[in-house]
N, C-alpha and C positions, 0 to 999 in steps of 0.2 A: 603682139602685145608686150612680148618680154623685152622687145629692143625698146618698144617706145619708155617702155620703165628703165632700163639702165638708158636712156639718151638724157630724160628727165633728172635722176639720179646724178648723173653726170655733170650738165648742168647748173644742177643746185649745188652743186659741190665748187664747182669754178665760179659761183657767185657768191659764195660762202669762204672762197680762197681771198677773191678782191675785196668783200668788206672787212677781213684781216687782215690786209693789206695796206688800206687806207688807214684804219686805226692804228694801226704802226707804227706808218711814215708820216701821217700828219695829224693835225687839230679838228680837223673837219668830225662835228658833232655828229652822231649817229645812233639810232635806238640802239639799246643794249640785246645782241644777240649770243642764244646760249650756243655753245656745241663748236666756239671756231678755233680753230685750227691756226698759230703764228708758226710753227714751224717752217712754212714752204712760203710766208711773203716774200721774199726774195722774186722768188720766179717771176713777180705780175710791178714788180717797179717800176720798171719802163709804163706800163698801160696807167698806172697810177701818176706817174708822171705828167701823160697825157690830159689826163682829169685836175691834174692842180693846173695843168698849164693852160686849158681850155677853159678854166673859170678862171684864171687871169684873165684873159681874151675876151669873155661875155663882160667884166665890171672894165675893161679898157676899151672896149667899143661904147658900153653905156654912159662913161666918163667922157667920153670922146664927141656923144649926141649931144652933151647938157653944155659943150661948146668949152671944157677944161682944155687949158692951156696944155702941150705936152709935157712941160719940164713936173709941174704941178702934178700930171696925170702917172707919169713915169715914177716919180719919187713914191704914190700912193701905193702903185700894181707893185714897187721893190717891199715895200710895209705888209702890203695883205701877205704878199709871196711868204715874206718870212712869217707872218702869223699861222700861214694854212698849214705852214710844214712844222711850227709849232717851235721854232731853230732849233729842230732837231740836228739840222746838216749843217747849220752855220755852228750850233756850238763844238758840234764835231771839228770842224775847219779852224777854230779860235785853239780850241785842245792842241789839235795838231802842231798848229804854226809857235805855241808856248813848248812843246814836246822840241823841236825842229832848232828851237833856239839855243837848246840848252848843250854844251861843247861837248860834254860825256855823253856819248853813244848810249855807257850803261844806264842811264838813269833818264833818258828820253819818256820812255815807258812811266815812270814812276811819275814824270811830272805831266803827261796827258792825265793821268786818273785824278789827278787834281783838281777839284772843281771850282776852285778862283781861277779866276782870269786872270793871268799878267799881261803886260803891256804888248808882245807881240800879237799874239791872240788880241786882242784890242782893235791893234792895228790892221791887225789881216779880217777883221770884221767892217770896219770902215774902209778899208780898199778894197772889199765884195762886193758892197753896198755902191759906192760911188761907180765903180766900175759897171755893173748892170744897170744904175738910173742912167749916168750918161753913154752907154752904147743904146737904151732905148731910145732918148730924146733926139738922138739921130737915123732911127729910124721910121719911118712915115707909113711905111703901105704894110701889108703882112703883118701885124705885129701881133697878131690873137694865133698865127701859125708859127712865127718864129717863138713867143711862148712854148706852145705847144713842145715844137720842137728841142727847145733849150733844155726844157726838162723830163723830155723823156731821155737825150742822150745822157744829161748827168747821170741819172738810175742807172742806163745803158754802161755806163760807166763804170759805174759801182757793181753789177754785175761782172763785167771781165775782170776789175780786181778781186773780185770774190773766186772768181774760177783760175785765174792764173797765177796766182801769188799766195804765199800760207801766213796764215792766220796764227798773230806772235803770241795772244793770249791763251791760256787752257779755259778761261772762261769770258763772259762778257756778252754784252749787248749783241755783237755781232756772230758770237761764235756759232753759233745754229743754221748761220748762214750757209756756211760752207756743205751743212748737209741738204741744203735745196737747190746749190749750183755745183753740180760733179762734175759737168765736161762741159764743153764749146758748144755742144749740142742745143742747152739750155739758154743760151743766149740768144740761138735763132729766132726764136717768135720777137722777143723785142728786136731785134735788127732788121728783120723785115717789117715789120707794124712802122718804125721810122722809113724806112727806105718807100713805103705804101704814103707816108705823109707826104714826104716831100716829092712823090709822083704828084699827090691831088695836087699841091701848086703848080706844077707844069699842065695839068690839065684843066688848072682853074683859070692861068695866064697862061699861053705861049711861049710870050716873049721870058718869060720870067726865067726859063731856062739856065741861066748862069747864075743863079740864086740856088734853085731845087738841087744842081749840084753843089754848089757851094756849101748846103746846107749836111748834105751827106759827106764829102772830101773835109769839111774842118768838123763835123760831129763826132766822127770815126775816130778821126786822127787824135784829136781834144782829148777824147777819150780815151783810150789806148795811150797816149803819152804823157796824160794828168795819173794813171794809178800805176806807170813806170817810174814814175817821176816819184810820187811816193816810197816805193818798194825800194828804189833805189837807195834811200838816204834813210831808211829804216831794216830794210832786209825785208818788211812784209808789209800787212796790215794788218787795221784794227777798227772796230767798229766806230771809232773819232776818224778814221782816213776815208773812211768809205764814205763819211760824208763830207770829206774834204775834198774829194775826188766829184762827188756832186757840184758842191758850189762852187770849184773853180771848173769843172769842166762847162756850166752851165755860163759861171760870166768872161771865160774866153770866149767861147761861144761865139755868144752876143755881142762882145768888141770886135771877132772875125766877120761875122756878117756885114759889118758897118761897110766895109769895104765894098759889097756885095750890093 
């Protein structure tokens, strides 16, 4: 009796982690529950990822029966995309790219916390955008699992910059992060839960094989080299990078699969 209560317990807890989770990272309406816990969203990104990317798939399937055109259909699933996430992660990426511009190192910082938008931030929000409608409208089959996929590796993403690289602010959006990802360890359940995705395609198609790896060999890598890539020409990160590292690891991505 006492396991099945701390199993229940347990449970309620991890389902109490993902609807702090989802409130988070995205728009997605939800009843007001007391008692949650944002400390440790970090851990369940990835899976929340899953869930924005897997309700892209249901209204792009649905859009797909009522006979929408794809270019039509692609530009809408880019609209909702940024709605559900609320541009939590694109305004991060606009931050970033106005931070990235500026020739002093020291004052990079000063100018991401700014919340106008200059012109490259602009820009790098329009080269997001176009870039993920047209790698969709050149994709035809998969596209409710290449979703799927996209966004959970961005999270996946954002996770190993959280655990590999230090966090340049004493406070902020993101700092709390750093206490729900301590080691490598932590990244496991998302990197297998992707690596378990892109199995079902090989099990769903055969032949698909040169895809389900492709989807793992450029997620991995996308990922891993979009929050190097950052750290690089900042020394860390910061809670504008972490979602920088989302939406460009999410529409490399998606222009790599094209290939695919």
């Amino acid at each position: 009796m006492n396991q099945l209560y701390q199993g229940w317990k347990w449970t309620k807890q991890i389902g109490l982690n993902f609807v702090s989770s989802i409130i988070f990272y995205t728009a997605i309406p939800l009843p007001e529950i007391q008692g949650l816990d944002f400390q440790g969203v970090a851990r369940l990104a990835p899976l929340v990822g899953l869930l924005i990317g897997g309700m892209l798939g249901l209204c792009d399937t649905g859009m797909n029966y009522l006979g929408m055109p794809v270019l039509t259909r692609s530009a809408l699933i880019v609209g909702i995309w940024i709605a559900m996430t609320g541009g939590l992660h694109l305004d991060g990426a606009m931050d970033t790219a106005d931070g990235l511009a500026v020739g002093n190192p020291e004052r990079r910082l000063e100018v991401m916390t700014d919340s106008a938008t200059g012109a490259f931030g602009a820009m790098t929000a329009i080269a997001l955008i176009l870039l993920k409608t047209a790698a969709l409208v050149d994709m035809e089959q998969n596209r409710w699992l290449i979703l799927m996929t996209a966004c959970g590796w961005g999270r996946w993403g954002q996770q190993l910059a959280i655990a590999r690289y230090s966090y340049l602010k004493p406070t902020g959006k993101g700092a709390f992060h750093k206490q729900a990802i301590r080691s490598f360890q932590d990244l496991l359940p998302g990197l297998l839960l992707l690596l378990s995705l892109s199995g079902l395609l090989w099990l769903l198609d055969s032949q698909a094989v040169f895809l389900a790896l492709g989807m793992i060999l450029a997620g991995s890598a996308i990922a891993t080299l979009t929050g190097a890539w950052f750290n690089h020409k900042l020394g860390g990160h910061t809670g504008d990078t972490y979602g920088a590292v989302v939406e460009w690891t999410e529409a490399l991505f998606l222009c790599t699969l094209t290939i695919f």
